[in-house]
N, C-alpha and C positions, 0 to 999 in steps of 0.2 A: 269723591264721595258726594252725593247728593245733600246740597245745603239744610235738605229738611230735614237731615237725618243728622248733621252734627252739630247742629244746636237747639239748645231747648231752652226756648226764650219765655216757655209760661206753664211749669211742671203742677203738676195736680200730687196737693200731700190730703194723705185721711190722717184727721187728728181724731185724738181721743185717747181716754183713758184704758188703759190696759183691762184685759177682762169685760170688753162695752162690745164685741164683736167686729171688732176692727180686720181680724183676720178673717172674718167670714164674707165679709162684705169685700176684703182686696181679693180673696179667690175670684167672688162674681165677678168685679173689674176686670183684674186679668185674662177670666173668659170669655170678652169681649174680642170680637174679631177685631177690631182697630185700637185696644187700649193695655198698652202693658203696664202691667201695679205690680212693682217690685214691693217686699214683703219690709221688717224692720230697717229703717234707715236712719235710727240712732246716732251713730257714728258719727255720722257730718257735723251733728251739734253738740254732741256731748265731750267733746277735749275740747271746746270752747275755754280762752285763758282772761276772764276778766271782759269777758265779752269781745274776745278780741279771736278772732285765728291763732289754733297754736300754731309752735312751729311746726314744720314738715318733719323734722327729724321726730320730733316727739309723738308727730302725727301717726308717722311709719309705725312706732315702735308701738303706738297702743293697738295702731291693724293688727299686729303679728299674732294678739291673743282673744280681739274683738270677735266674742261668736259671731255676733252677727254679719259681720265685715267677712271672716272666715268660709261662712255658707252662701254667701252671694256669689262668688266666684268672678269677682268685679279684677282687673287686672290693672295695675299701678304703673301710670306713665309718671319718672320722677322726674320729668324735663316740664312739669305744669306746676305753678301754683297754685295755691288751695282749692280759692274759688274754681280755678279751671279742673282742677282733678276731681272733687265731687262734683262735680257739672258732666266730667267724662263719663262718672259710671250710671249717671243716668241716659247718656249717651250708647253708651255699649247696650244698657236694657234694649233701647229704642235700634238699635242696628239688629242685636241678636233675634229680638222676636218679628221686627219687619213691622211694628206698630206704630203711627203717626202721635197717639195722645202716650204722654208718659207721666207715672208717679210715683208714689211710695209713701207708705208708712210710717208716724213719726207721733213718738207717746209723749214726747214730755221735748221743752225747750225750744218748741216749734215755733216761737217766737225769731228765735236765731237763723230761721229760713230764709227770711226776705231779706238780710244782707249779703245770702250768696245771691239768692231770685229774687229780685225785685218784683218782678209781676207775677207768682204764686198763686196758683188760685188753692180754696180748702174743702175738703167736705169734714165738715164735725159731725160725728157720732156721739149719741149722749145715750145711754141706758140708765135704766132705774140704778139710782148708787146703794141701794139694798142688795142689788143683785150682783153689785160691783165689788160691795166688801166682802158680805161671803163669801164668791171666786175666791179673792184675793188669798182669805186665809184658807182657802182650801189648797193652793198654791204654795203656804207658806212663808205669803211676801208679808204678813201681818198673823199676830198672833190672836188677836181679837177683832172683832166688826168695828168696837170703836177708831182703832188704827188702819182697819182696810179701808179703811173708807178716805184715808189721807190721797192717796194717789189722784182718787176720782174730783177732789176738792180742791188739790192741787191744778188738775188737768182744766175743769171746767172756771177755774179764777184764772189761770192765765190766757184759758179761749175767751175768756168776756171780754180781758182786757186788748186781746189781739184783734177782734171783732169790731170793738170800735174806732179802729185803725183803718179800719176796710172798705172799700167800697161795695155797696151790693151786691155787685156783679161778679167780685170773686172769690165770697164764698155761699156755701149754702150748707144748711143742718136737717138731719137728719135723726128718727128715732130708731136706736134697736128694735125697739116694740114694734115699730110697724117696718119695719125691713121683716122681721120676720113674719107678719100676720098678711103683707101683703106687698111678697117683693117683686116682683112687676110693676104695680105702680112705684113703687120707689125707686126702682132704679128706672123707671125710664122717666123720672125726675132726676137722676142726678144722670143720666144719658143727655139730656137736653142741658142741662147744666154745663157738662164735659163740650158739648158741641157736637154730639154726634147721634144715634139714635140707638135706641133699646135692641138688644140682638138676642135672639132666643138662647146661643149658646153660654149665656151669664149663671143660667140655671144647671151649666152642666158639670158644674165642679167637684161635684161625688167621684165622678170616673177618674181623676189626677188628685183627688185626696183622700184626707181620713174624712173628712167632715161631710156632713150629710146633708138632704133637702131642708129648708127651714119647718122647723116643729114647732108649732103654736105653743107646745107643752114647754118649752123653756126659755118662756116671758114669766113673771110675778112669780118664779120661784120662790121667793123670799116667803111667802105665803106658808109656806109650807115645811121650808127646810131652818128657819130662822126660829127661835122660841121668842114669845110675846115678849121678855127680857130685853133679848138682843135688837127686836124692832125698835121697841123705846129709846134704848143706848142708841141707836143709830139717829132717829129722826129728830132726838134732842142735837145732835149734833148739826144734821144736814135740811132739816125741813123745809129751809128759806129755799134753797138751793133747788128741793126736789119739785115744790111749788112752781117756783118760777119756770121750771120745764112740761108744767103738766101734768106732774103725777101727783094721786092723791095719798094721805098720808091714812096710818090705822087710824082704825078708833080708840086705840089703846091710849089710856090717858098718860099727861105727859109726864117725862121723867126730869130730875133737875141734876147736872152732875158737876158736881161743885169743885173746885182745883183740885184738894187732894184724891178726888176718887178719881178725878185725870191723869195724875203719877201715878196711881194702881192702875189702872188698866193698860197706862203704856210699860210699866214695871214687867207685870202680866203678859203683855203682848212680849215683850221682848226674850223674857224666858223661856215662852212657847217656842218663838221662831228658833232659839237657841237650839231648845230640844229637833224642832221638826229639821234642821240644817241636818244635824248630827245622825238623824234617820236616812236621813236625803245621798248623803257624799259621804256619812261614815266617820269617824273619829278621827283614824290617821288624819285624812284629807284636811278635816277644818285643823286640827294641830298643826302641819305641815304649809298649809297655807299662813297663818298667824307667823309662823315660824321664818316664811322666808320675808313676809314683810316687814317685819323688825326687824330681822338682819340685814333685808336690803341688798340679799342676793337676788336680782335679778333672772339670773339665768332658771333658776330654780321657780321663784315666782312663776313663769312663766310657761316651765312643766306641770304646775301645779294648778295654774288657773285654765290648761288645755284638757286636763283633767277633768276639769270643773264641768270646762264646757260640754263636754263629751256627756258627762250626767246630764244637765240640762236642757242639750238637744234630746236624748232620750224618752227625756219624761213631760216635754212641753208639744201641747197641739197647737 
């Protein structure tokens, strides 16, 4: 095997907060004649034990029911240790598609990266976190914008902190807003970035997906689909945050939200998500879920969360 091909000594991860266009931007990646961008690559960091590598055994057994692990179709050498066997499946991206640059996908804990890769480089996506909460609860993952908004706050406090860890040169930030309003220039800033240069076929990812040309029409959503209410509850929350990236705030005067209207909203938030699950996968399912993990039937657990997954690839773009 060609040495360039079975080791990746300096992988390219897009961080960012879920619902910021991270999937829209790895399609362009991927349709890159020299750059394969594998899609969520969670896994590697999320059975993290205490900052530590799980074990292998424990690692296997959460594959077995890990959507995302499941739809990559990444194939398990058990004669590697950790670091080496998540290193393998970005290895296999890089054999299967015949592409030189490799990366993938990674929302949350992407901190935990640089212990397997040392020399990582990032591309951060940041979108307006108006337009992040919203998503969010349109998704279900929050029942109100006060709490959608936790991921994006989450995501962008742990990039500040990984940032200035960093050298210059290995990462670079980008805005959703102008990935959409003008992606050509943007990507053949993060083309040069990568090391390689702008290829017309990045713009051709309609023909291999659902997702379409970028539409100017869905930036500052929030405008529109937010009531002047929900703008306030948000920018009381997130102002400093959205400031410091550039974006301007309403003119809506401001709101003050005091501890206990903080328990109601996440009270609030949490009953909605309750209800919206129980629309989503159906009564049995969340009964039956609950059920085997207090009993701590595994076997079961595990028919149940294939289930799960089965709805979730369904209904997510």
């Amino acid at each position: 095997m060609n040495d360039n091909f079975s080791v990746i000594a300096q992988p390219i991860f897009l961080i960012g907060a879920e619902r910021s266009g991270t999937t829209l931007l790895r399609l362009m990646l991927d349709c890159h004649s020299n750059i394969a961008f594998h899609s969520e690559f969670e896994f590697v960091v999320d059975y993290f034990q205490n900052e530590n590598y799980p074990s292998l055994d424990d690692f296997y057994d959460h594959l077995a029911t890990d959507r995302l692990f499941q739809s990559s179709n990444f194939e398990i050498d058990y004669t590697l240790n950790y670091p080496q066997l998540v290193n393998s499946f970005l290895v296999q991206k890089r054999i299967n598609t015949g592409k030189y640059f490799v990366g993938a996908t990674v929302h949350r804990h992407f901190d935990r990266l640089l212990k397997i890769w040392s020399g990582a480089k990032f591309i951060h996506i940041i979108r307006d976190g108006r337009d992040v909460a919203r998503s969010c609860v349109n998704m279900n993952w929050a029942g109100n914008v006060w709490t959608g908004s936790d991921r994006w706050i989450e995501v962008e406090k742990l990039w500040s902190e990984l940032k200035s860890t960093l050298p210059e040169d290995r990462y670079i930030e980008i805005n959703y807003e102008a990935l959409i309003v003008n992606p050509k220039n943007t990507l053949s800033s993060l083309c040069e970035f990568i090391g390689t240069s702008y290829n017309l076929s990045m713009l051709s990812y309609p023909e291999t997906s659902t997702y379409n040309l970028p539409n100017p029409k869905l930036i500052q959503q929030w405008k529109s689909k937010l009531s002047p209410w929900e703008v306030r509850l948000l920018e009381a929350k997130i102002d400093n945050t959205l400031i410091e990236y550039g974006y301007e705030l309403s003119h809506f005067s401001p709101l003050t939200v005091n501890s206990l209207f903080q328990r109601i909203l996440k009270l609030h938030s949490k009953l909605n998500v309750i209800v919206g699950r129980i629309n989503i996968y159906g009564l049995p399912l969340i009964l039956f879920s609950f059920l085997s993990r207090h009993l701590r039937l595994k076997q079961w657990q595990k028919q149940i969360q294939l289930q799960s997954n089965t709805v979730d690839t369904a209904r997510l773009k």
